[in-house]
N, C-alpha and C positions, 0 to 999 in steps of 0.2 A: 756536345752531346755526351763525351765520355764523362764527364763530371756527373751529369742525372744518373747514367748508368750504374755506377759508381756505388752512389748512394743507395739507388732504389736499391740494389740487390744487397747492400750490407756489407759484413766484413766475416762470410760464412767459415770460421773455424774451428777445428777441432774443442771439446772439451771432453777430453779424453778423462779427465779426473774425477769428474763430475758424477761419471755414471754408473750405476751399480749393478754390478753383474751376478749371475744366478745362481742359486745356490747361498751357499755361507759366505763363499769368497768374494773376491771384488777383481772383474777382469773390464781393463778399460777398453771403450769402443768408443770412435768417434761418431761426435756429435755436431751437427754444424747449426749455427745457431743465429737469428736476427735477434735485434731489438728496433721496438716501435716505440716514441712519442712522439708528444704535440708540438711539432717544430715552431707555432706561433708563441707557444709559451706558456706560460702558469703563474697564476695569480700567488700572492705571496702564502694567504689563509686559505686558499682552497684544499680540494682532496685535487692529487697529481696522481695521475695513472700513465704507467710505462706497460711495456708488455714483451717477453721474450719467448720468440717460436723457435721450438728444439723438431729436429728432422726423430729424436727417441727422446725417452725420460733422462731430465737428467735432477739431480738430486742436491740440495742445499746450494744451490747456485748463487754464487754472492755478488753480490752487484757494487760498483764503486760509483761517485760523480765527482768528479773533478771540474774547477775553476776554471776562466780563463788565462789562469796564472798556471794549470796546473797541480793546484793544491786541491788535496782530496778536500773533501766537505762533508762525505757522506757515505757511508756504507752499511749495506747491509742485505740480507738475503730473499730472491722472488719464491715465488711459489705462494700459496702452492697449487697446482697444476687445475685452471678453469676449466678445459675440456681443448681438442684439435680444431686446426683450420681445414689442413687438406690431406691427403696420404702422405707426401711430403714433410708437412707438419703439423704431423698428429700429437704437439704440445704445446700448449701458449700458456704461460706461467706469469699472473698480473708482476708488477712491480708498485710496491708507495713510492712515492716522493716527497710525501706529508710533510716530509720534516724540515725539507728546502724550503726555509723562507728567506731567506737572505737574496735581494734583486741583485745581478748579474746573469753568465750568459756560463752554461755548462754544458757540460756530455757526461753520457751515462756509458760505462762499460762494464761486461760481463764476460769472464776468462780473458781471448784476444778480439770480441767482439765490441764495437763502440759505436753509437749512437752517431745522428749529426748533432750539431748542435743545437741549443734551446736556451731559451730565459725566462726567467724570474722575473716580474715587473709588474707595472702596476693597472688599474684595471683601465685608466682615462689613454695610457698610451700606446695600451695592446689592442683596445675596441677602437679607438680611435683610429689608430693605425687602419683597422679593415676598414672601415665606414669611409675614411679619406680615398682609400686602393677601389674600393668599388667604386665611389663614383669614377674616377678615374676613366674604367671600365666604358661608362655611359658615355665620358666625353668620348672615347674612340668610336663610341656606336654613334655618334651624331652623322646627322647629313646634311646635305645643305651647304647655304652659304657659311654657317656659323662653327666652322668645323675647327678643332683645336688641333694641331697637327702634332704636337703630343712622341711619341719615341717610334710612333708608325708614320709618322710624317702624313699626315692626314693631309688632303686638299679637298677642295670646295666641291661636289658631285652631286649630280643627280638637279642640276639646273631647273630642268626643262618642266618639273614636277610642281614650280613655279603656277602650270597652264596647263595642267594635265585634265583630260577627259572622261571621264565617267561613262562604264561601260556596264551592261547586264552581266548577271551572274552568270558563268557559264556551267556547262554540265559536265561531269566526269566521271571518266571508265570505272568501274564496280574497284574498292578497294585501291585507287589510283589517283595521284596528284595529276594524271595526262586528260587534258581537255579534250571532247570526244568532238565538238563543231571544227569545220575549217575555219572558222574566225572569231574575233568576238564582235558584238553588236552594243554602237554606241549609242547611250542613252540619256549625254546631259555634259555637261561642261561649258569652259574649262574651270576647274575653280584650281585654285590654290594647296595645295598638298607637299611643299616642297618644308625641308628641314626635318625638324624628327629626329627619332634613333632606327637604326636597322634594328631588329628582332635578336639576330644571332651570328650564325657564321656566315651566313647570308646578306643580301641587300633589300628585304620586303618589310614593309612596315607595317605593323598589324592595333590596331586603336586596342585591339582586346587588350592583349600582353604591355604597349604603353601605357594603359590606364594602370594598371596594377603595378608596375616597375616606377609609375609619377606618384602615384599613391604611396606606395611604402619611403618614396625620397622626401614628401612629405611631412606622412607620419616619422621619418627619423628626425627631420629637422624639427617639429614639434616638440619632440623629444628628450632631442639634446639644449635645444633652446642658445645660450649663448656660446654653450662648448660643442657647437656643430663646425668643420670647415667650412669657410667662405667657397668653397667648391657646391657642397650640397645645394644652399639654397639657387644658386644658380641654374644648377643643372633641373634640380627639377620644376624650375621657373620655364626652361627649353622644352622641356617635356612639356610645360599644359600650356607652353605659344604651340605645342604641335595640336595639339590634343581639341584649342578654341580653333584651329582648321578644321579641323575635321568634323565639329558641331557645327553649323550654319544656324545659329541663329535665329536669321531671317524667315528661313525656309523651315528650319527645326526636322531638317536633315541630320543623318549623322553618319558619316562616311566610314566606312569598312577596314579599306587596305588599300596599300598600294603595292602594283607590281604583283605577279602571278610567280608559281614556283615550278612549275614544269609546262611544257610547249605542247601541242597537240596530236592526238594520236597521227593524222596525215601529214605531220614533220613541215608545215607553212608555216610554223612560226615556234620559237624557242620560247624557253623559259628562263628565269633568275636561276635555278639550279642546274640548268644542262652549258651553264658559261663560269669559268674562273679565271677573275680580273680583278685590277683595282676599281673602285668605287667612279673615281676619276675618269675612268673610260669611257664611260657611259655616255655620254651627253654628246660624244663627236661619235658613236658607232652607227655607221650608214649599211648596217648590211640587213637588206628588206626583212631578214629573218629574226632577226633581233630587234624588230621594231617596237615591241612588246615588252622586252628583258631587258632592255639597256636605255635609250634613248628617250621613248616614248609611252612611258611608262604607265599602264591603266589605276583608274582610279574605281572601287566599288563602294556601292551603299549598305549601309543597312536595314534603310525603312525608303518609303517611297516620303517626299514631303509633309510634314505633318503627321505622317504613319506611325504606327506603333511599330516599338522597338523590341527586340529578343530582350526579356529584365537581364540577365547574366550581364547583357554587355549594358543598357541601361545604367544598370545600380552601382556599380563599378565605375562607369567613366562617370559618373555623378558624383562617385564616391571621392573619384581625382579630384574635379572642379571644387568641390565641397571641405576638403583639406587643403586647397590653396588657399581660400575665403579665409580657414584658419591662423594662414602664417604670412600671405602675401600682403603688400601696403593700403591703403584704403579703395584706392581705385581699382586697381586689379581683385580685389576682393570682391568689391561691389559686382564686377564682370562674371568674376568664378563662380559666386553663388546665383545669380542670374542665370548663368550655363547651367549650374546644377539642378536646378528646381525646374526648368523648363522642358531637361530634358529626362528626367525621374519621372515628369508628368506622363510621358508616354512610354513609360515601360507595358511590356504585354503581359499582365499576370494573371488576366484572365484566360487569356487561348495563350500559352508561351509557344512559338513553332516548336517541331519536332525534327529534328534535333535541333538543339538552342545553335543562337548563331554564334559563331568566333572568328573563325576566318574561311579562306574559300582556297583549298577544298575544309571542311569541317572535321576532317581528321588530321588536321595539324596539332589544332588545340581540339578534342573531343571533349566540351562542355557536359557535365550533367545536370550538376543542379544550379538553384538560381536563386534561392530565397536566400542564402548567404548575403550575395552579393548587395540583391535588396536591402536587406539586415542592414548592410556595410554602407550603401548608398543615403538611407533614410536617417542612419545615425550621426554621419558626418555632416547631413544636412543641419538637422538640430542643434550640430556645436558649431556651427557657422552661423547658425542662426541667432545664438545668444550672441556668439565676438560683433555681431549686424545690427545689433538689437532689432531682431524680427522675433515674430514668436515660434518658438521651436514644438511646440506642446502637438501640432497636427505631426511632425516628423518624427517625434518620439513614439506616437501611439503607434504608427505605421512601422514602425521598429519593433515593438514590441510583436505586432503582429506575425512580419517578417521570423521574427526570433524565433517562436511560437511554433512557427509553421517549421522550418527548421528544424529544432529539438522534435519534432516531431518523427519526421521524417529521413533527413540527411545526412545523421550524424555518422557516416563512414569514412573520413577523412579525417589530416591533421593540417596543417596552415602551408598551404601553398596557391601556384596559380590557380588551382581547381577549389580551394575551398578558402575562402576570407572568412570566415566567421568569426576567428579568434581575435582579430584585431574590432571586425565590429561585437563582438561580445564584451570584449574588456572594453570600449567608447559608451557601450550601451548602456553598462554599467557604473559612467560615469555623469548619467543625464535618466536614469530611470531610480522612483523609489518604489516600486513593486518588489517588495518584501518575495514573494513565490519567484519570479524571475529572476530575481538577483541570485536565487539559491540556485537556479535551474543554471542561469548562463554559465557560474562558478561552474557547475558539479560540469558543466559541459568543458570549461577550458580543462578541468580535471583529466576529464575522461582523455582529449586528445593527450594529454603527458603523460599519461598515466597508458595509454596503448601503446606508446613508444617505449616508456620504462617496462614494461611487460617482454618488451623484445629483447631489449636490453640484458634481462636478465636472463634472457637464455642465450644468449650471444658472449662468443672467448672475447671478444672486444668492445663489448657493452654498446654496439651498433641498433640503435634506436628504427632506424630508416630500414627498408626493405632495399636490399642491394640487387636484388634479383628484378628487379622494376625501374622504369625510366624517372628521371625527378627524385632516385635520393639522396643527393646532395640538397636541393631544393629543401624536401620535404626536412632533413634532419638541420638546417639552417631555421626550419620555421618551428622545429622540434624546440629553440634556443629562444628565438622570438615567444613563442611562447610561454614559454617559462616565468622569462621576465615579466610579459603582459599578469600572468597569475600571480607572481609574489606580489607586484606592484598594486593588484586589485584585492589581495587576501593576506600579504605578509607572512606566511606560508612559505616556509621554506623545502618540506620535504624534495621537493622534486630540485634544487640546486643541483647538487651531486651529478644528477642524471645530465642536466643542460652541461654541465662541464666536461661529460665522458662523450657528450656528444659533440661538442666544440675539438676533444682528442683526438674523437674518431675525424675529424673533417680536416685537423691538421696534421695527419701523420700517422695516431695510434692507431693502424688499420694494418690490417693483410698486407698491402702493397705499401708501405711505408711511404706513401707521397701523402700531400695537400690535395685541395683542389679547389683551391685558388690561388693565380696564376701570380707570383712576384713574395709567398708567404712564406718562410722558411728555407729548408735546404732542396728540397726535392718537391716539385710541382708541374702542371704541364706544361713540357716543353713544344706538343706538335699539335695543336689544336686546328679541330678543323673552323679554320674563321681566314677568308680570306686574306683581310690587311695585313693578319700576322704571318701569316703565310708567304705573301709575296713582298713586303717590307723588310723581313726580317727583323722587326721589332718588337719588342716585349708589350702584351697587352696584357699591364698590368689590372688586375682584381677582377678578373674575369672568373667565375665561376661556370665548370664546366659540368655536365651532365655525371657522372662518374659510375662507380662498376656497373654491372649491370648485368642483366641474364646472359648464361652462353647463349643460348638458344638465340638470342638475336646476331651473333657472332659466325651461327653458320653460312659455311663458302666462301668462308674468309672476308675479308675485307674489300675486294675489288679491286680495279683496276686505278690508276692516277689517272684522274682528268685531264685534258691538254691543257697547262700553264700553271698545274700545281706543281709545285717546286717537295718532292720526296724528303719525307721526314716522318722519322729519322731517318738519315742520309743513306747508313746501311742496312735498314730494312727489319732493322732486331725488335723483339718484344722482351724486356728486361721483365716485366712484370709476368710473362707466362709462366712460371712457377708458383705465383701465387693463387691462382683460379683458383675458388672452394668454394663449396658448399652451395653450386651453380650458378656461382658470379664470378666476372671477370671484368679484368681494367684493360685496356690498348689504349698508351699513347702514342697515336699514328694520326697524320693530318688525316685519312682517312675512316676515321674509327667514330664517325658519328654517334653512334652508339654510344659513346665514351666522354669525349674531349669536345666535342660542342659546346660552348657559351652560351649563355643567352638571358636578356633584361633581365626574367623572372626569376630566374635561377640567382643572378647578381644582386639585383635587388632586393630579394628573400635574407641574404647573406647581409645586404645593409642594415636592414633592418632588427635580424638576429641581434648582429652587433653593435646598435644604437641603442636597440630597449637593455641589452645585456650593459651597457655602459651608463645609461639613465637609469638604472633602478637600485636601491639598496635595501 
């Protein structure tokens, strides 16, 4: 832990030379000083942004980079002064590194301040690099028999979900994950529900958030086509065997979730988040109370047989099935788009419920809109349907419809769990000739980069994402995805610059000098709340965590440790509390949910980033 700490805080020394004192004359004052880059690294032709924060002004500040030999390479001076972070440091001074093109592995110093290190390199071995790390991620979120035991020493868990039972939705307290019945009431089983990925730091599996995290592993492997790792297509092959459970088929059922996240208000029975354990334990725990959270795990639906579906999660898990047909072998194809059309049939677009479904309780994932998804669902139909030779021309119109309604309506987001559009805008536009659409979808993927480049430029560290909100790691990973979908669709490059300041910001050029994904550079999260890595002590590697985030969610601290969390960091410090600004702040503490939580979508956004960023020129 002493090495994170280490880092995170810098190497804060005086630059007593630097600074210009009042008056005619020159009276030195110390100045204590960070520097921030992209620990992942920089491409050899891009623009490179560095960044140094001064606690006062300091004046022609000359910056040097040295080799791994040592040998200078590069010098020359920041400034001049973007605007403050925090009262602390009320100076962030950009830095070029333009003129670094030469591939190797360097540090930047300023006075006695230095950098960690960083590299030069090329675009297939640094995107590739993430796209390989995230899946990785996914493999440690599996469950099941099919578990990769990987550097958490993964085992087989959650057995019994083999023959698990199907239970009514239940009801809960106003504003509260706590189940307000003494029990739940069974209503169908056993079916099959076992395998999968867990969600997050938790053990609950949610069809919404897999549809979307199989989707994007997908669309990366489409992507990259033969320069994907033999890792990808497998993994998100695991995802849609979880995914064809969860659909029935026969019934044209399509199942919810498994396993509940908190126990009920009369305390007869626990939940998945009031226990901290390995995965592993589950399937032997005999204690009546935990019948629920561990063992015996409930299964929920989303439609009744046959029933209409909420579209959000419809269009979406259609949108999964519908990119497998794309990339998977003829037979499993045949299956996928089968799944997908059968079960797009009964999306609800005429009455959608209110609130749209995602999971139980619905303020896990708080859905709003739906026609994206649709958008997303109806157009990956169509391109499964040429690779079928089916006719796609009913799935296109339906798309355009979808699209339609959309641009109409819902354009308040940028490309995350909450909004697909971008990736069905840029498909949509690879299977529609409507001359007015094709401008409208454009000006639409515009619009999302073009509201992050807006933030950007009034932000000391060209932070696209809103940091004051849950999802902007997510959100500034899909800021990247993005981008690429648009040059790839318009050749258009304005907005490059912007997806590179925001790959900076994700690896390091930030306030708090870490990453935030987990095994990238020098300084990343070390205390995440997820429990394998917690109680393993293993590195879960490409994990992408939630990252700063309002104080306001911060107050009354952090809470107590649960029984069998294992305290991290060990001594209790927050290295990063100095850095809070501008009403955000990072805690890496296993318990800083808030913060350091993983999870598929977040992961998987970061795959994808890095796949379309690596497939496009």
């Amino acid at each position: 832990m002493g090495i994170r700490r280490t880092l995170a805080a810098g190497s804060a020394l005086a630059l007593a030379a630097l600074v210009g004192g009042a008056g005619g004359g020159a009276q030195a004052a110390a100045v204590s000083t960070q520097l921030r880059v992209d620990q992942l690294g920089y491409l050899p032709g891009e623009a490179k942004h560095a960044y140094l924060m001064a606690t006062g002004p300091v004046s022609h500040a000359r910056f040097t980079v040295v080799d791994s030999h040592g040998r200078r390479v590069l010098t020359g001076t920041a400034g001049p002064v973007e605007g403050g972070w925090n009262a602390a440091y009320p100076d962030v001074y950009p830095i070029s590194l333009d003129a670094l093109r030469r591939p190797g592995r360097y540090r930047l110093s300023v006075g006695g301040t230095t950098s960690p290190e960083f590299t030069v390199g090329s675009r297939s071995t640094m995107y590739g690099r993430l796209v390989a790390d995230g899946v990785t991620f996914f493999q440690t979120q599996r469950d099941g028999r099919q578990v990769i035991p990987g550097a958490t020493h993964r085992k087989p868990s959650h057995l019994h979900d083999a023959k698990a039972y199907v239970y009514q939705a239940p009801a809960f307290e106003p504003d509260s994950d706590t189940i307000t019945g003494a029990g739940l009431t069974r209503s169908g089983g056993p079916v099959d529900a076992e395998g999968g990925w867990f969600d997050a730091g938790d053990y609950l599996k949610f069809t919404h958030t897999t549809a979307y995290g199989d989707a994007l592993l997908y669309a990366s492997q489409r992507a990259l086509g033969g320069r994907a790792p033999r890792t990808l297509a497998a993994e998100a092959r695991h995802g849609g065997d979880w995914l064809a459970k969860m659909w029935d088929q026969h019934t044209r059922t399509l199942y919810l979730q498994v396993g509940i996240g908190s126990g009920n208000s009369a305390g007869t029975f626990t939940g998945d988040h009031d226990l901290w354990r390995l995965p592993e334990q589950d399937d032997s725990d005999k204690t009546p109370a935990n019948r629920y959270a561990a063992a015996y795990r409930p299964v929920f639906a989303a439609n009744k047989p046959g029933g209409s579906i909420s579209p959000n999660l419809a269009g979406r898990v259609a949108a999964a099935f519908a990119l497998g047909a794309q990339v998977d072998d003829p037979g499993r194809a045949a299956a996928d788009y089968r799944a997908a059309t059968s079960l797009y049939a009964l999306a609800a677009t005429k009455s959608p419920p209110s609130p749209l479904i995602t999971a139980l309780p619905n303020d896990y994932y708080p859905e709003s809109t739906w026609h994206d998804d649709m958008e997303f669902g109806a157009t990956e139909i169509a391109m499964a349907a040429r690779r079928l030779h089916h006719d796609p021309a009913p799935y296109v119109k339906d798309a355009t419809t979808w699209a339609r309604a959309y641009l109409k309506s819902d354009t308040g987001d940028t490309f995350n769990l909450y909004d697909t559009s971008a990736l069905a805008h840029a498909d949509l536009l690879r299977s529609t000739s409507d001359l007015g659409l094709r401008k409208a979808l454009i000006a639409d993927l515009r619009r999302q980069l073009q509201t992050g480049a807006t933030r950007a430029a009034a932000d000391p560290f060209h932070a696209g994402g809103v940091y004051t909100d849950f999802d902007v790691d997510a959100h500034t990973f899909g800021l990247l995805a993005t981008e690429a979908l648009y040059r790839q669709a318009t050749g258009d490059r304005r907005f490059q610059e912007f997806a590179t300041e925001q790959r900076d910001w994700l690896f390091g050029a930030n306030p708090w000098g870490t990453g935030f994904m987990v095994g990238e550079g020098a300084v990343y999260p070390r205390c995440m709340q997820h429990q394998v890595a917690n109680l393993s002590g293993g590195q879960v590697t490409g994990a992408v965590v939630n990252g700063p985030n309002s104080v306001d969610q911060f107050e009354g601290g952090l809470g107590d440790y649960p029984d069998g969390m294992v305290k991290c960091p060990a001594d209790g410090s927050d290295p990063y509390s100095g850095f809070t600004g501008k009403g955000s702040r990072y805690v890496d503490d296993v318990r800083s949910w808030q913060a350091v939580e993983p999870a598929l979508d977040m992961t998987g956004t970061a795959i994808a980033g890095a796949a379309f960023q690596e497939a496009v020129r």
